[in-house]
GUVEXNU-40449 format. One line per 8 residues: number of its first residue (from 1); their letters; for each residue x, y negated, z of C-alpha. Coordinates in pm, whole numbers. Last residue first. Layout:
N
NUM) A) X/Y/Z; ...
***
This chain:
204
204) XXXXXXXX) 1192/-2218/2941; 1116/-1945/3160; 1372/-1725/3239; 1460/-1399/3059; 1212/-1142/2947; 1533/-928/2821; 1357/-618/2922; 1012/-637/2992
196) XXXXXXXX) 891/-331/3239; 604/-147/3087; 268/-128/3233; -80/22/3155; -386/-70/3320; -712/108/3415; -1037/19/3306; -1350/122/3427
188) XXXXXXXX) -1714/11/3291; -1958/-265/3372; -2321/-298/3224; -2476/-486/2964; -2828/-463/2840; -3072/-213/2690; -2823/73/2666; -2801/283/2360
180) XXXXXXXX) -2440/212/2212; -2243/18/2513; -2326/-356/2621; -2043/-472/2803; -1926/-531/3124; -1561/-550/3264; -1431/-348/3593; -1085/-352/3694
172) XXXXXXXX) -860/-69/3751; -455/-50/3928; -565/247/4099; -371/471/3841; -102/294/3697; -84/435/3323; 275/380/3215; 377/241/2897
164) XXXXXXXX) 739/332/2738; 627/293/2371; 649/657/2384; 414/693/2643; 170/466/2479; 146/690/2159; 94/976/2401; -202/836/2518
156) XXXXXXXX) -351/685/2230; -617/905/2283; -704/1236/2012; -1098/1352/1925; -1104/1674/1752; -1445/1720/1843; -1614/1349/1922; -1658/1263/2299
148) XXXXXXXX) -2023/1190/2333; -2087/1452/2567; -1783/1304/2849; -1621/1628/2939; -1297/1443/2964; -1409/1162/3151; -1398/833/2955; -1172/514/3173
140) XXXXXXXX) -1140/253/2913; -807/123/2867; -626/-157/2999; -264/-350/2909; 39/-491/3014; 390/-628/2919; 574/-712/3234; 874/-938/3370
132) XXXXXXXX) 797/-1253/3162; 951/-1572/3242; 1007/-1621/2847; 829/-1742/2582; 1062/-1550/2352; 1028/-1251/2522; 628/-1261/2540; 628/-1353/2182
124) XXXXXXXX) 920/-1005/2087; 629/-765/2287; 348/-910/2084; 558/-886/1771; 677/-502/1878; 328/-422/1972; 145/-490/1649; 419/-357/1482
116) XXXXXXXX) 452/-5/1643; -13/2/1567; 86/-68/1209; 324/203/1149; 125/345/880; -105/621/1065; -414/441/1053; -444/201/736
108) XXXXXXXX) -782/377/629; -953/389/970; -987/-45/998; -771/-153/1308; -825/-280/1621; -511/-352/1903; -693/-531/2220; -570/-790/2495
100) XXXXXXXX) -185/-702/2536; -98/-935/2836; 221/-1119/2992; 285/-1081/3341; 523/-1236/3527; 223/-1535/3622; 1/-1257/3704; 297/-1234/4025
92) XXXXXXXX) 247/-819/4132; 156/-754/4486; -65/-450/4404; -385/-682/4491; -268/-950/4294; -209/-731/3978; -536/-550/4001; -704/-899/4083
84) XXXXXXXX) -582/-1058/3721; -796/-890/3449; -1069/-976/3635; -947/-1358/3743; -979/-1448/3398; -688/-1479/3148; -451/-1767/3178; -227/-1628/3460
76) XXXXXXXX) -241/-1294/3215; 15/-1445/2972; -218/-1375/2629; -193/-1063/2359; -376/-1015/2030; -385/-776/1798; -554/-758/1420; -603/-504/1198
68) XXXXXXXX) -749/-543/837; -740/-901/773; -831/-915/401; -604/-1153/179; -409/-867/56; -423/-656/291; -363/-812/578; -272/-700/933
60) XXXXXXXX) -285/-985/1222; -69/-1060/1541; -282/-1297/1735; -108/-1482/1989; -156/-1683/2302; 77/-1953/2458; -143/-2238/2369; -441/-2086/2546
52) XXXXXXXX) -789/-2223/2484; -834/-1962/2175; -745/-1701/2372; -972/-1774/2627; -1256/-1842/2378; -1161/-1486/2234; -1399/-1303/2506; -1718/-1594/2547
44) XXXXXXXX) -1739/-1586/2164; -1686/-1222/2123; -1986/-1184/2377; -2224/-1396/2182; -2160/-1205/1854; -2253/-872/2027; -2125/-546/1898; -2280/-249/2089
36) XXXXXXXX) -1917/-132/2221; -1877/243/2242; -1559/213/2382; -1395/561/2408; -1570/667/2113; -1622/401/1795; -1821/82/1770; -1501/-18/1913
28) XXXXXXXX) -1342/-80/1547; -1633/-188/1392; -1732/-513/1682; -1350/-550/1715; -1256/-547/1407; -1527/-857/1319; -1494/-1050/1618; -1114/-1070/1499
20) XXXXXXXX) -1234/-1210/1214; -1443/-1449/1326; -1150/-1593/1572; -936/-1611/1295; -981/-1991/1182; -924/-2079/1546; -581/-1883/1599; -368/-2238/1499
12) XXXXXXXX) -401/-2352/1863; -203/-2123/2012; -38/-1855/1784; -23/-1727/1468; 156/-1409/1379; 144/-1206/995; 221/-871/896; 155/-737/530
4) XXXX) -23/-445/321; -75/-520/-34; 229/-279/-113; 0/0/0
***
């Protein structure tokens, strides 16, 4: 796919993306673990705060001109204070933290090296910025004999694992959204993932 391409904006110059972000992520976690009932309302209220941020970024996949993929990462001292109270409660400073918020991309450019990009660029912003002693993330907590899991279904576990990510069980907050067949939002599990930054460096 020689259409296929890697771009990073940042700050204020996300705006014009925000729709299409809303877009992956309303088709991308359509899908089992999340199960997300897209909402347009709710992807307004979610990227506002990256939006807002002047450190943010959104790393996005083209092909073409199509965004296909896009990821997205914030320093968690400007995310809300969900995302935030794990940390604080485990003793950890949100401002050494800098957060992964979502990686969606389309089925057909799976399995390209897309998903190793979207966290080396998000990884390389948080370095550059500086200050940062953690990269971080959450996933949805599913039980394993959860009925709607599809056969043949495979987590990004092991894909984290090697990227040196370490699920830190306890460390779980609680978000809401509306899943596939309920009448209204309600909160689910997540529990966060942590790698140690190297070369975070000071903060400018």
């Amino acid at each position: 796919m020689t259409s296929l391409h890697i771009s990073t904006v940042g700050g204020g110059d996300i705006g014009p993306w925000l729709p299409d972000v809303a877009r992956l992520r309303i088709a991308v976690f359509r899908d089992f673990p999340y199960l997300y009932d897209g909402d347009e309302a709710y992807e307004q209220r979610y990227l506002a705060t990256y939006a807002a941020c002047a450190d943010s970024i959104f790393v996005l996949a083209f092909d073409g001109e199509r965004v296909v993929g896009a990821s997205t990462g914030i320093p968690l001292h400007e995310d809300g204070v969900a995302f935030q109270q794990p940390f604080v409660a485990c003793g950890i400073d949100v401002r050494r933290v800098f957060y992964f918020g979502e990686s969606v991309l389309l089925p057909a450019y799976r399995g390209l090296g897309i998903g190793h990009r979207f966290f080396d660029e998000r990884e390389a912003h948080a370095r550059r910025l500086g200050g940062f002693e953690w990269t971080a993330f959450a996933a949805v907590d599913r039980a394993a004999d959860d009925a709607r899991r599809p056969d043949g279904y495979r987590g990004n576990d092991a894909f984290w694992g090697k990227r040196g990510y370490v699920r830190q069980a306890g460390m779980t907050m609680r978000l809401s959204w509306k899943e596939l067949g309920e009448s209204e939002e309600s909160g689910k599990p997540l529990t966060f993932w942590l790698r140690r930054l190297e070369g975070g460096g000071e903060a400018a």
